[in-house]
N, CA and C of each residue as an Amber inpcrd file, in Angstrom:
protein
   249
 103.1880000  91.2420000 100.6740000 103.8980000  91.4330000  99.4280000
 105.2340000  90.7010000  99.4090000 105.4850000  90.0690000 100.6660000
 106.7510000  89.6790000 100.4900000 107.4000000  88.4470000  99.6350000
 105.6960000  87.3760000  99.4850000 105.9050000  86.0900000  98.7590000
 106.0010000  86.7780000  97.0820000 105.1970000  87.5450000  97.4210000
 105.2610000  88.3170000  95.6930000 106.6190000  88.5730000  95.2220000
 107.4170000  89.4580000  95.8750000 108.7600000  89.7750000  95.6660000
 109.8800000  88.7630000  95.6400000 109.8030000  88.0260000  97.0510000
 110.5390000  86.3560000  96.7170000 110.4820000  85.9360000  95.1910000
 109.1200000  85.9920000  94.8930000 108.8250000  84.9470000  93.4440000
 109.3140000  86.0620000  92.3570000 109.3590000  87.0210000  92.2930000
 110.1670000  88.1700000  91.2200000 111.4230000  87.6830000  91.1020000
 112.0780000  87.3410000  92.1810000 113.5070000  87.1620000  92.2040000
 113.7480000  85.6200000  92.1760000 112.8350000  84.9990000  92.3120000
 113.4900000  83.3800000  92.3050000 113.8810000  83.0140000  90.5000000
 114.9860000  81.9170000  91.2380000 115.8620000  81.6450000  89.9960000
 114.9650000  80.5580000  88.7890000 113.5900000  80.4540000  88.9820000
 112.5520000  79.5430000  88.4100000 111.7400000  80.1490000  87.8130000
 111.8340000  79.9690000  86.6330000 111.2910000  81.0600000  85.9300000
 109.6310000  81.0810000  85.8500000 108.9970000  80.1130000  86.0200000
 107.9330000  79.4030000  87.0240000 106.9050000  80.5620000  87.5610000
 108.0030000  80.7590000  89.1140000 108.3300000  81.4130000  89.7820000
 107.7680000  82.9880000  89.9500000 108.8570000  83.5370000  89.0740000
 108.8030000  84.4480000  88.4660000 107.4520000  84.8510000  87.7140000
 107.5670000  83.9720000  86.8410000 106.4490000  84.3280000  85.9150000
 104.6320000  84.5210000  86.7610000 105.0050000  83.7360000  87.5820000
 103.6730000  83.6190000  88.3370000 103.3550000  84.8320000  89.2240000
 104.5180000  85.2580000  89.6560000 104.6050000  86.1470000  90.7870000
 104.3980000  87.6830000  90.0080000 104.6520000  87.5980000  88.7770000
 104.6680000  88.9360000  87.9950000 103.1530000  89.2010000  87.5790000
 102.6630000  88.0650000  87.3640000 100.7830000  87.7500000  87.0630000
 100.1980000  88.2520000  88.5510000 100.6350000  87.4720000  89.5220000
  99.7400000  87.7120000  91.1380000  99.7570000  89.8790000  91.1690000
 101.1530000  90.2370000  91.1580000 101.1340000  91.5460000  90.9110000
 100.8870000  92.1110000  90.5230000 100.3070000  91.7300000  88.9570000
  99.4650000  92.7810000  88.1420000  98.0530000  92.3320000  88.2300000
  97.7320000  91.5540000  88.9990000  96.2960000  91.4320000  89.7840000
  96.3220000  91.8620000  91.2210000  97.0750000  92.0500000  91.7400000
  97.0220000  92.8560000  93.3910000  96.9700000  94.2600000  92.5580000
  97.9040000  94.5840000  91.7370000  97.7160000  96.2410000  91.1960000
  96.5530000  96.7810000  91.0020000  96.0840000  95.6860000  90.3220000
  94.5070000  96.0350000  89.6440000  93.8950000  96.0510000  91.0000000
  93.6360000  95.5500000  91.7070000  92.3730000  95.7840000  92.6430000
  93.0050000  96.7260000  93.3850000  94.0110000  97.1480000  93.6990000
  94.9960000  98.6750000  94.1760000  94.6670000  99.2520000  93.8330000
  94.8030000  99.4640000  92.1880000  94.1840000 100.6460000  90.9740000
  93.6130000 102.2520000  91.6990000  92.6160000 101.6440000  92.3760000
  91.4340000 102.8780000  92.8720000  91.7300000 103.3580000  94.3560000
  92.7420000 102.6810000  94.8340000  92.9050000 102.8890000  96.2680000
  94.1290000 103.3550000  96.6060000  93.8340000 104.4890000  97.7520000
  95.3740000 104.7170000  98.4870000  96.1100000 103.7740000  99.3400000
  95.9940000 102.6090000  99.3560000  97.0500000 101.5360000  99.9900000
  98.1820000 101.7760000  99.7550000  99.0110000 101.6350000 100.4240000
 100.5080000 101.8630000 100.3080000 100.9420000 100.6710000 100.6190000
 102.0100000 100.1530000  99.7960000 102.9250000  98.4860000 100.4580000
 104.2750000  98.7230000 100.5610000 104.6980000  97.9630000 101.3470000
 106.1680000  98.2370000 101.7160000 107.0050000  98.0040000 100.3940000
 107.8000000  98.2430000 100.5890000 109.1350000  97.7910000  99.2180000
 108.5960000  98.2990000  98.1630000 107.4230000  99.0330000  97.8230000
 106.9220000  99.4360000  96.1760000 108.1680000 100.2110000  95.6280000
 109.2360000 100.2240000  95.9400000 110.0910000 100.9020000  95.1770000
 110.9360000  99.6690000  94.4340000 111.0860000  98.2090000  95.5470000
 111.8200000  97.3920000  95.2820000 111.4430000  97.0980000  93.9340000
 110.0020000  96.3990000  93.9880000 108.4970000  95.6830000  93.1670000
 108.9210000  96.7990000  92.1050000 108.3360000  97.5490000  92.0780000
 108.8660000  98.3370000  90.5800000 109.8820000  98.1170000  89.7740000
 111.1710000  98.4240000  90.5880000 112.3690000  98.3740000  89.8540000
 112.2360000  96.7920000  89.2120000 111.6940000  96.5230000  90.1540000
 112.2020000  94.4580000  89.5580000 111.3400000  94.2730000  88.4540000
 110.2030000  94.7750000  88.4020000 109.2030000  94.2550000  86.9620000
 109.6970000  94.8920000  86.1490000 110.5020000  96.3390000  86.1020000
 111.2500000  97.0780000  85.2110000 112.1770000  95.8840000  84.3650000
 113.0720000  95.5160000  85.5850000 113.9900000  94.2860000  85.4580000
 113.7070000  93.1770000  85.0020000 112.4820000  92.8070000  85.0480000
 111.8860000  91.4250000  84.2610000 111.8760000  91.9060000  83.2150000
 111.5050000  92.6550000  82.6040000 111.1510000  93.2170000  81.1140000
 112.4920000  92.6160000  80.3690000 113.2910000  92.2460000  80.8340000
 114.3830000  91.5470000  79.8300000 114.7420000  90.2090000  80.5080000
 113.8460000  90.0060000  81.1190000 114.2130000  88.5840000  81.4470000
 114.2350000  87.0780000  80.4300000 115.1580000  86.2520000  80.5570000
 115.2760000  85.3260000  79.4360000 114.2540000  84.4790000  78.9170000
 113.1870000  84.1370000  79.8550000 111.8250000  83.3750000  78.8750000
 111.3050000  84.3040000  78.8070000 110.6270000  84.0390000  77.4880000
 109.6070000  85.0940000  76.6520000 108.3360000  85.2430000  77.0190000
 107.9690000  84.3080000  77.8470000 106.3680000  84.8840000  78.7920000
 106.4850000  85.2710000  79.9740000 107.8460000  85.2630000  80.4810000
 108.0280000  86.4310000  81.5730000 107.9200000  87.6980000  81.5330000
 108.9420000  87.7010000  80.4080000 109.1040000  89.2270000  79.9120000
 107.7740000  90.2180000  79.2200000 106.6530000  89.0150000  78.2520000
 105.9390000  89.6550000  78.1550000 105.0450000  89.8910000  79.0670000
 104.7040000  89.2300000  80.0230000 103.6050000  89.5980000  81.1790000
 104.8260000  90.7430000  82.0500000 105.9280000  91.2070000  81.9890000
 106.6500000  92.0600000  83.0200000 106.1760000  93.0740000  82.1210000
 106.1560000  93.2660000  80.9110000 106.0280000  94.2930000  79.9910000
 104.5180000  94.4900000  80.0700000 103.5050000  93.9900000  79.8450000
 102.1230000  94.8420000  80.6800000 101.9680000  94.7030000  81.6990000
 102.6880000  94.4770000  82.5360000 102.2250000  95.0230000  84.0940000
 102.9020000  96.2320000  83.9380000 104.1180000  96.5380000  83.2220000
 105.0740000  97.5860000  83.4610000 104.1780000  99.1090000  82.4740000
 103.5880000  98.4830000  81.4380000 102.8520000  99.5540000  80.6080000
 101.7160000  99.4590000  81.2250000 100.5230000  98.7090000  82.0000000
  99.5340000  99.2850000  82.5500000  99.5080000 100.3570000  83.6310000
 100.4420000 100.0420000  84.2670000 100.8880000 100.8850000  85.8020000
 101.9750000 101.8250000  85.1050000 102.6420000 102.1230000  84.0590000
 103.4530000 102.9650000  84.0960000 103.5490000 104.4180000  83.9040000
 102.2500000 104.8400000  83.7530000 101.9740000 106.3800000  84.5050000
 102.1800000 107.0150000  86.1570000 101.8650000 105.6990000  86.7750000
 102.3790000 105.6760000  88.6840000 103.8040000 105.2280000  88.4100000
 104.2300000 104.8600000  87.6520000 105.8540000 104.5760000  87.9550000
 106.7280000 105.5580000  87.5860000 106.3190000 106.1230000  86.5020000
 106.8330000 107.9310000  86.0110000 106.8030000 108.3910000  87.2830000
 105.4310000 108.9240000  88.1460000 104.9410000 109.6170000  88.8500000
 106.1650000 109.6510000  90.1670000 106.1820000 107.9350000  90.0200000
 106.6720000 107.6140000  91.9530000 108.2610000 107.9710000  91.6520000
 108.6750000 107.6190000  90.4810000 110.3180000 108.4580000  90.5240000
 110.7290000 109.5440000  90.1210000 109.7990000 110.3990000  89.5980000
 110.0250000 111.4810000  89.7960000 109.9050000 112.2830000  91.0940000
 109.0050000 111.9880000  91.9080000 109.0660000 111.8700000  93.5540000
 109.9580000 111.7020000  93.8260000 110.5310000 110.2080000  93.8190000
 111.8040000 109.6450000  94.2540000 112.9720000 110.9850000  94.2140000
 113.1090000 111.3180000  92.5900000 114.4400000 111.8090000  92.5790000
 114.3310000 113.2680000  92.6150000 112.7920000 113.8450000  92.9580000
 113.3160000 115.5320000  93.0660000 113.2070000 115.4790000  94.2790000
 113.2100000 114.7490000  95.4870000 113.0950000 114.6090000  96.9710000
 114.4240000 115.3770000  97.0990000
């Protein structure tokens, strides 16, 4: 997951954009499985964070990855914050 996250954060919007697509296709085949990946707290917050990112096909591919998965993202911070 780590090239995934690199490309969330690179300054190329390219980059980005590509890396936000690879993730909401690793999600999907995740979907059905208990796999756990490191940093899923990072990866979240950041596609949260793309959702306003300055090109407009970033933001919209951050925005359905962020509404397909965002019943597990409710889930995982509410975890997070009644810990």
């Amino acid at each position: 997951m780590d090239p995934i996250r690199e490309g969330l954060l690179s300054p190329n919007w390219r980059k980005r954009n590509g890396a936000i697509v690879l993730l909401g296709d690793v999600l999907e085949e995740l979907r059905n499985s208990d796999v756990q990946f490191e940093n899923y707290d990072n990866i979240i917050i950041t596609v949260y964070i793309l959702r306003y990112d300055t090109v407009e096909l970033t933001r919209l591919n951050a925005n359905n990855v962020n509404n397909l998965y965002n019943f597990k993202i409710i889930i995982h911070f509410c975890s997070i914050f009644s810990a």
